[in-house]
N, C-alpha and C positions, 0 to 999 in steps of 0.2 A: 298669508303670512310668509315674507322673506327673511330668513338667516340662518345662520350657515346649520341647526340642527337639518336644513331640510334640503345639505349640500349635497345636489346628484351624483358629485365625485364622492360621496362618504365612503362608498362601497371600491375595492381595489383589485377585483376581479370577475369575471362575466359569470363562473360558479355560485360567488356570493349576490351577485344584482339578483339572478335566475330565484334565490333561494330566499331573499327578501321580498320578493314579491310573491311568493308562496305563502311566507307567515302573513301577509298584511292582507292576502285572504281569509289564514285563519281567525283573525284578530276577533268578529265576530263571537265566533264559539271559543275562542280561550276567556272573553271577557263573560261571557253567560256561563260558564264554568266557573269562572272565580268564587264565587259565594260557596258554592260547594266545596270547591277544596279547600277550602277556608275551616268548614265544619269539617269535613275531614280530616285534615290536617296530614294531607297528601294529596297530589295533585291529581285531578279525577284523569280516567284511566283514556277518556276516552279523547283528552287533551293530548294525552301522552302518545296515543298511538296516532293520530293527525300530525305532531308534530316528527313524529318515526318517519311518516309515508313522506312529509315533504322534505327531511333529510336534514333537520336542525340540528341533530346530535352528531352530524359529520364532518363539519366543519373544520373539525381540527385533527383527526382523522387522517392518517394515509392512504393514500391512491391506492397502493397495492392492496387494502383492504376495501375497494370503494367508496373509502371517505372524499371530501371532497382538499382536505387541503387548504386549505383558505391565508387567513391572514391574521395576525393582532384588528386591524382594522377592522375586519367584516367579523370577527369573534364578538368586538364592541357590536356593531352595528343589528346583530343577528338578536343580540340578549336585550338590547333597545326595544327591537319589534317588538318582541316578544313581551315586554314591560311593559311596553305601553295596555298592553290588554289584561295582564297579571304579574303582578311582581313575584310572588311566589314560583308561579310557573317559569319564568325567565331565570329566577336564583337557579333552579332545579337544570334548566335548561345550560347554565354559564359553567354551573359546576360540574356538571359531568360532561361539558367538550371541553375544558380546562383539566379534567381528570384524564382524557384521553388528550391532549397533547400530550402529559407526562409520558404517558404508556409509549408514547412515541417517541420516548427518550430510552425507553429500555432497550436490550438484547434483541433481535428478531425472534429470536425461539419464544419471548413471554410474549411480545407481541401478538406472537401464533397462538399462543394458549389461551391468548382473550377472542383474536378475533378470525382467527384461520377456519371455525368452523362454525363460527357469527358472527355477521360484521357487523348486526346490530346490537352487540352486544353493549350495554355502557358500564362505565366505571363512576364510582363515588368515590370518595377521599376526604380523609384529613391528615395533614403532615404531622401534626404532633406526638411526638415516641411514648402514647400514654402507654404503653406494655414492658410487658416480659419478654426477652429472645435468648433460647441456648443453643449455641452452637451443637448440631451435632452432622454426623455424615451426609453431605450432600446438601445441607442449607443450615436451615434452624428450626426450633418450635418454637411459635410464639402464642402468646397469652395478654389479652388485655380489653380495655373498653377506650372505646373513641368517641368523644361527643365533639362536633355535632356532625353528625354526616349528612350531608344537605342530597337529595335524590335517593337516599338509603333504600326507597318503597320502589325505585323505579331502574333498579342498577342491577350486573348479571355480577358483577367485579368490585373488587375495594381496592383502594389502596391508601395504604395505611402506615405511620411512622411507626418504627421501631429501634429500639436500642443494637447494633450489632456487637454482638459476643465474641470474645474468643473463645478457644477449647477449656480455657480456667476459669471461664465466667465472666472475665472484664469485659468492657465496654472499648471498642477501640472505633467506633463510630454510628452517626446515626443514619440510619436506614428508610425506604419506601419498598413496602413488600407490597406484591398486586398477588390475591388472598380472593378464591371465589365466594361469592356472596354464598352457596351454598355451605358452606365452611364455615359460616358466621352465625351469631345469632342476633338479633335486633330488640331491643327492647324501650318502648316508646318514652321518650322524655323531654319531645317539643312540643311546652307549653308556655309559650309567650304571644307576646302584645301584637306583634307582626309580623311576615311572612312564615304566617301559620299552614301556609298549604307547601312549603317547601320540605315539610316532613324532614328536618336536621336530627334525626335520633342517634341514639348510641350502639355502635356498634362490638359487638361481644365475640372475642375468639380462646378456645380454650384447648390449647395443645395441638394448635395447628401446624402443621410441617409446610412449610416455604422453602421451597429446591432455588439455590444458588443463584439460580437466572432471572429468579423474579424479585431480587432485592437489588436495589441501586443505593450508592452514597449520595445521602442530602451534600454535605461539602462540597464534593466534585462538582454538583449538580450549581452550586451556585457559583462556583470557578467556569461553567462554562462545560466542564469535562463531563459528555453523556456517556452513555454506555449502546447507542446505536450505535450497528456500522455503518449505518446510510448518512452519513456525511454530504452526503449531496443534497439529500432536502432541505429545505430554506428552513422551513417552519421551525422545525427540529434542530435548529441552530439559535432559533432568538432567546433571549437573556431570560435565565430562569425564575426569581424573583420579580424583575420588572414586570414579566406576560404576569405572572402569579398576582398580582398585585394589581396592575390593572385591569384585566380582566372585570374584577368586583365593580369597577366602576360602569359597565354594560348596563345592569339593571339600573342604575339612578339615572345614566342619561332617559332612558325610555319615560321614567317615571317623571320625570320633570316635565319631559316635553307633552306627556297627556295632563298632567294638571294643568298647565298654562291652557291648555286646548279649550278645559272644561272650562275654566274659568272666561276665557275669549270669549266662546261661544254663548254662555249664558248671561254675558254683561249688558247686550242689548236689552233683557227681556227681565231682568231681575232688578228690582226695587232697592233701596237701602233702606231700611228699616228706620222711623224714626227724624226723618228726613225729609223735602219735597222732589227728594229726587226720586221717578218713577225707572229709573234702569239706570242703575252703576254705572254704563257706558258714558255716561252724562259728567259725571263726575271728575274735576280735575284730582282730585285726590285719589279715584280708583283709576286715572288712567297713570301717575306716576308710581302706584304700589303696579303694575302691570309691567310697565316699562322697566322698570328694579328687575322685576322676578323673570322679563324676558333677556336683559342682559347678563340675568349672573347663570341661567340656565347656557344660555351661547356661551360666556365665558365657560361654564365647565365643558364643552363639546372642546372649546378651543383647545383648552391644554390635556385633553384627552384625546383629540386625536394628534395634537404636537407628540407626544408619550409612544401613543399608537404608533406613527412612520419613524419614530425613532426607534424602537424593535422591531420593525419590519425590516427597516434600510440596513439594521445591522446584522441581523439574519440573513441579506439577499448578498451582502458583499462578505462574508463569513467572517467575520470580526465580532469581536465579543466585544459590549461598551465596557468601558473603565469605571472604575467603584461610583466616581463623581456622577456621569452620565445615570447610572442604575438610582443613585440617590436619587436624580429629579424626577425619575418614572415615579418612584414613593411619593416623591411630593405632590406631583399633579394629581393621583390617584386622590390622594387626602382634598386637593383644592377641588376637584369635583365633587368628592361627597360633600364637605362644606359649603359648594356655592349653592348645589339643591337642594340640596336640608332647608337652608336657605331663605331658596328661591320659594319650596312649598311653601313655607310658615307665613310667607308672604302673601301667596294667593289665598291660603286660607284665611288669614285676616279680609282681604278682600274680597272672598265669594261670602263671609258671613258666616253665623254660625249653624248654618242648614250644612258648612259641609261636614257638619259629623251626625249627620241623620245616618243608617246605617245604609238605605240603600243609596245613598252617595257615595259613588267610588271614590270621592277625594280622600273619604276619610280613611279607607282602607293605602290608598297610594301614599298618604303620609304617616301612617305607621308602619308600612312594610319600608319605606324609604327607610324612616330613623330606626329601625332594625338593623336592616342590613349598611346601614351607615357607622354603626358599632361594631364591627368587626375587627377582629386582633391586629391582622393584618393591611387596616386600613387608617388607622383613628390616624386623622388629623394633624393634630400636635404631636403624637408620636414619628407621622412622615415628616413631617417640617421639622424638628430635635436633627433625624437622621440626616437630612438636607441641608439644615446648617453647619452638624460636625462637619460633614465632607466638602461641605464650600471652605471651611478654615483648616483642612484638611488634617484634625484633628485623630488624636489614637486613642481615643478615650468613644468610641462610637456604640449602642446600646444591644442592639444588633448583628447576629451576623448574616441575616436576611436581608442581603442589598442588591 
């Protein structure tokens, strides 16, 4: 099968080739894994440290800590792999080297506190300021619960939104405090329909003290303005919202492109029920739902990696994109989730209804898809609303997440 999901150029540097071809060994054992961290509801452990040893959670990672650096592009391409074998385990995988770019936006001093004396150490996150923070000497305490933190079972580091206080108590912005997981408490509350093994639970802090250098302003952050000195990294330059946002769309590219696979490959050999046709492949009606589901899956790769080298290129020339530019990164993020949601609901109509036998993986790849296709930060119509104010470059925008 030729198109462009299976472009040899996908990949934008010889660290990310090196390290794709690492997971697409694992692929095996993360897929024989999957049922179980399904029933777990955390990714089995021994997923987790295969993908340690081949160096998936570095990606986004600075050198100076032996990360490897990488790219928007190969961040997509690495969380792909990795879905293709388990959605769960790739969500787990996207969200904590997307928690660690952030960190690579901090002060070098928190940087060091996460990873100067582990570099494997990972971070989980969620930006939303669900807490408490009081100003006091030297930082804050903060206090609150964060749902859902997706890697919670498999992370050293949080980072977490927060209200920042002045000395009276006001709020005079909001905040990303990186808060060690031993500081927290975890208390289990991911019970849904799909990417059940991504373990997203709640994160609990109660009077936690955050010193000054581990809090950064969300605002800045989306103006561009980080709080590294290292100004020469590329990475640590591209668009905060846009990476933020595309990012999610890593695991549905993967997902797509193993359903289609499943469905290829079993069409020669599988009947339509009710029918004189002895293998779907026969069928003109199962070869145009086919052809549907393989252009709208290429359509989403298209405008995801368009998104992709458009925070790359802006990162490498150190230009920050303009409100417009960041609105179409939201938009494509949305038209990728859209075209594979999609594109499954389609091969599911076409493989029949065996694929919700449970030990069919289609039917696990189309619930974890429309899981993580519901995401705050991704829905659809919400990216297209944001895409059309700023095409009519309207001041009424819903958002300040662009």
């Amino acid at each position: 099968m030729t198109s462009v999901t299976e472009n040899p150029a996908a990949l934008t540097d010889t660290a990310g080739t090196d390290l794709l071809g690492r997971i697409r060994e694992l692929q095996p054992l993360l897929a024989d894994n999957s049922a179980q961290g399904e029933t777990d509801r955390r990714v089995v452990e021994d997923s987790i440290t295969a993908l340690v040893d081949a160096g998936a959670f570095r990606i986004a990672q600075p050198k100076r800590y032996g990360g490897l650096e990488t790219s928007m592009r190969t961040m997509l391409d690495v969380s792909a792999a990795v879905a293709e074998s388990d959605g769960g385990t790739s969500w787990v995988v996207t969200l904590c080297n997307v928690c660690a770019w952030m960190t690579g936006l901090f002060p070098e001093r928190a940087q060091d506190d996460v990873w100067a004396s582990n570099p494997d150490a990972r971070v989980s996150g969620v930006l939303a300021p669900t807490s408490e923070s009081v100003k006091v000497d030297g930082g804050h305490r903060v206090s609150g619960r964060w749902f859902y933190n997706s890697g919670s079972w498999h992370s050293q580091w949080a980072m977490l939104g927060i209200p920042v206080t002045d000395e009276h108590g006001v709020a005079v912005d909001q905040g990303l405090a990186l808060i060690p997981r031993d500081d927290l408490r975890l208390e289990e509350t991911w019970f849904v329909a799909g990417m059940k093994s991504s373990g997203s639970n709640c994160l609990i802090a109660e009077d936690v003290f955050v010193p000054d250098h581990r809090v950064v302003s969300v605002p800045q952050a989306i103006d561009g303005n980080y709080a590294t000195e290292r100004t020469d990294e590329e990475l640590y330059r591209a668009a905060f919202v846009p990476l933020l946002s595309l990012v999610l769309a890593g695991p549905q590219l993967g997902m797509g492109r193993k359903a289609l696979q499943i469905v290829t490959e079993k069409a020669p050999k599988k009947a339509i029920s009710y029918t004189f046709y002895t293998a779907q492949a026969d069928s003109v009606a199962f070869q145009l739902q086919l052809a549907r589901a393989a252009m709208l899956i290429d359509t989403a790769h298209l405008h995801a990696y368009r998104a992709a080298d458009d925070i790359d290129d802006a990162a490498r020339r150190g230009s920050y994109p303009d409100t417009l530019a960041r609105a179409r990164v939201r938009a494509d993020t949305g038209w990728v989730l859209e075209h594979v949601t999609k594109a499954i609901d389609i091969l599911l109509f076409a493989h029949g209804a065996g694929s919700f036998a449970e030990v069919n993986p289609l039917q696990r790849l189309w619930r974890d898809s429309a899981v993580a296709a519901r995401h705050a930060v991704t829905l659809p119509a919400v990216d297209y609303e944001i895409y059309g104010k700023a095409l009519l470059d309207r001041d009424d925008q819903i958002t300040p997440l662009i």
